[in-house]
N, C-alpha and C positions, 0 to 999 in steps of 0.2 A: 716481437710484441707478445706481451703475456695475454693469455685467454681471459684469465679473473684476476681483476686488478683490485684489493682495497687496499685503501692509503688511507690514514689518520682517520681510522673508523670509530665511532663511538656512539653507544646507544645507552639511553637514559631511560628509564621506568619511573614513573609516579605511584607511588604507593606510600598511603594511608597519609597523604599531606607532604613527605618526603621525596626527593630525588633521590634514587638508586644509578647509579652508576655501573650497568653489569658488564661494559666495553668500555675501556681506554684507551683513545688512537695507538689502536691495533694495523698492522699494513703489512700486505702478505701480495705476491703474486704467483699464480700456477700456471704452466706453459701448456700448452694445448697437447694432448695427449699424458700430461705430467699426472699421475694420483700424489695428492700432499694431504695430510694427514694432520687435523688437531687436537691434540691428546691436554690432558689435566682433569682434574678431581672434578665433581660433581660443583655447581656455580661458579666456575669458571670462566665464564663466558665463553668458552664455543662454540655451542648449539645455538646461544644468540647471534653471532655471525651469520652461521646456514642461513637464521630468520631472519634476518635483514636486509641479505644478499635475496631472499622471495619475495621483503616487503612486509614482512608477519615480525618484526619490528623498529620499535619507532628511532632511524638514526637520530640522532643529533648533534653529529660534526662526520666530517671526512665523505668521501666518495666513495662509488663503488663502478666499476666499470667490464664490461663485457664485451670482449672483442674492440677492445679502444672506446665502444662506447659509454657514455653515463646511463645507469640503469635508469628507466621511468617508472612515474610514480602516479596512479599505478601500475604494475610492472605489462599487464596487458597478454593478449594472443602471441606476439612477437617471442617475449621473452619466454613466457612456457615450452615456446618451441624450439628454445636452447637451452632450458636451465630447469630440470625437474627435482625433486629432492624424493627421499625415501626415507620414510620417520623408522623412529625407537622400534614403535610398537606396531606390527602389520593388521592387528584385530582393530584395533582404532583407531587406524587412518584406511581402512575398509569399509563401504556401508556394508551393512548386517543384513537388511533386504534389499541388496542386490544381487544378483547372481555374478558370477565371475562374467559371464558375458557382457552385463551391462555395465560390470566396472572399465572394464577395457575399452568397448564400445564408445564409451563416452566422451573421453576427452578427441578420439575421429571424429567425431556428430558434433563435437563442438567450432572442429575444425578444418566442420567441412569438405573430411577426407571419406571416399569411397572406398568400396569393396571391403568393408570392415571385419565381414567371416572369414576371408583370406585371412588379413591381419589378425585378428585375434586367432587363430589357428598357428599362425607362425609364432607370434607373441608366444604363447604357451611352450611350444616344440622349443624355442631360443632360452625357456625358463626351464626346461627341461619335467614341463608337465604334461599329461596326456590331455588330447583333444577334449576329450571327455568332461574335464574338468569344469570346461565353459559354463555347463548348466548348473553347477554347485552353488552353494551361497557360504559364504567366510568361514561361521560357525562349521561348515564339513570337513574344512581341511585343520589338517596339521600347523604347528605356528611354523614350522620353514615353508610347508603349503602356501600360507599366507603371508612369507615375505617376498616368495619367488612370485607370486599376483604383483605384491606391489612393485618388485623391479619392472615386471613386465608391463604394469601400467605405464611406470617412469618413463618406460623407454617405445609408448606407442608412437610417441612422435619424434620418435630419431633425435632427440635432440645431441648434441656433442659435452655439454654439461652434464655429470649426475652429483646430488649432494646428499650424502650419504650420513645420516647422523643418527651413531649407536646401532649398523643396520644387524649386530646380530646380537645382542646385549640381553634380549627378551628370549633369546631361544636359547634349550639347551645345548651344552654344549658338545653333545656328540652330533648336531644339525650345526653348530658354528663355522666349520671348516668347509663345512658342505655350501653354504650360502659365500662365504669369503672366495672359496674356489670358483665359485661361477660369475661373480663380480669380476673378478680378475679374469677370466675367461671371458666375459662380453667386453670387458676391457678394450681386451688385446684384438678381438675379432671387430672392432666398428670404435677401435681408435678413442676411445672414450677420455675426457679428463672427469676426475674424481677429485672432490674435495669432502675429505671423509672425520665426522667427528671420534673419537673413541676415549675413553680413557684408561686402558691397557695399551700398555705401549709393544706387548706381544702383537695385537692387532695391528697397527701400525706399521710396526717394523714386518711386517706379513703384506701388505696391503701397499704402503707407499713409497715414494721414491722421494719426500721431505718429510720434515714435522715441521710444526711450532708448538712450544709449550708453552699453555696459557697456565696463570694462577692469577687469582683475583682481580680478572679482565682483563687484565693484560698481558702484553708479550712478554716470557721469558728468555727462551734460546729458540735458535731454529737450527735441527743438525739435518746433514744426511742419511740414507739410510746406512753408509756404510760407515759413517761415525757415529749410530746407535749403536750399529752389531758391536762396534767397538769401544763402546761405552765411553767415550769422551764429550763428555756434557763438560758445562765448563759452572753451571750453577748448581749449587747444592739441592736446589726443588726437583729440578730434572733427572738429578742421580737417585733421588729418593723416590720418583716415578720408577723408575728402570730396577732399583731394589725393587720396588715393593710385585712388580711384574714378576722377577725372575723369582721370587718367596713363590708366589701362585701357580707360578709355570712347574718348578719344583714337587709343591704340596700337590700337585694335579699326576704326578710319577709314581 
């Protein structure tokens, strides 16, 4: 049985009197421990996915299920506690007056979990931040500072889902490889599935073990990672993903 199940997903937006259409039954599933990876251009609808699979958008048709079951609505204590996501931008899905402590702190106090200075201690050490750090507030740290906060939020409550959309897109790039390596390092050490947005297919093909490529909300191809390395796309949009990657990977030499 797959860990994240969507079948015939689609989510609709109202705006300005029209129906937007940003998904069309789209249907993907990732096996527990698996990282799969959705890459495509900017409105694409893949970050709509992430959002929908938390509830932060409105489906309207297809299913979504976790662990065999159908996600509820709203999604509640339960499912937080197996499915956390990690946004674009770590300054803005951080509060500004909070301190690192009470960021972390929080979602424990929410859920009722003790010994929280342990945990946030470890939290940190797992993010590969000093202790210290606890007492800072977002605006101190660095932007990989403050995306190694929001992994370690994601993961105060163990959950085995992380969803990861654009998680290093906002940093530079000599911190890219540095956040992508430790992703894949808490991976591998607590068994994690990832279901990761990007649209560099370098990231991707670094990060997961599938893709799908999305254009204009919906599915194009879905390759392996070893039928990326070997560039056997079978749709013209998806080879023009994997150029325009290898152009930047180049220009970046």
């Amino acid at each position: 049985m797959s860990l994240i199940e969507v079948d015939n997903l689609s989510v609709t937006y109202s705006a300005k009197g029209r129906a937007v259409r940003a998904v069309q039954e789209v249907s993907l599933s990732v096996a527990h421990g698996e990282s799969y990876g959705l890459v495509g251009e900017s409105g694409s609808g893949k970050s709509t996915i992430l959002r929908a699979i938390c509830g932060l958008a409105p489906v309207s048709g297809g299913s979504i299920r976790i662990g065999g079951e159908e996600v509820p609505t709203p999604r509640g204590k339960r499912f937080a506690s197996r499915v956390q996501m990690v946004f674009q931008d770590p300054y803005a899905s951080l509060h500004p007056r909070h301190t690192i402590d009470s960021i972390l702190s929080e979602p424990l106090a929410i859920h009722g979990m003790g010994d929280s200075d342990a945990l946030v201690r470890r939290a940190l050490s797992d993010v590969g931040l000093p202790a210290n750090f606890r007492f800072r507030y977002p605006h101190q740290l660095s932007g990989g500072q403050r995306q190694r906060v929001a992994i370690a939020r994601a993961l105060m409550l163990a959950p085995p889902i992380l969803l990861l959309d654009e998680p290093t897109s906002a940093l530079d790039a000599s911190v890219q490889a540095e956040v992508l390596n430790l992703l894949n390092r808490l991976r591998a050490e607590r068994n994690l599935t990832f279901l990761m947005v990007s649209h560099d297919l370098a990231v991707i093909d670094h990060m997961c073990d599938r893709v799908l490529v999305m254009q204009h909300g919906r599915a194009v191809e879905e390759l392996t990672r070893d039928a990326l390395a070997r560039a056997e796309m079978t749709t013209a949009y998806a080879r023009s993903l994997f150029d325009a990657s290898a152009d930047r990977m180049l220009g970046a030499l």
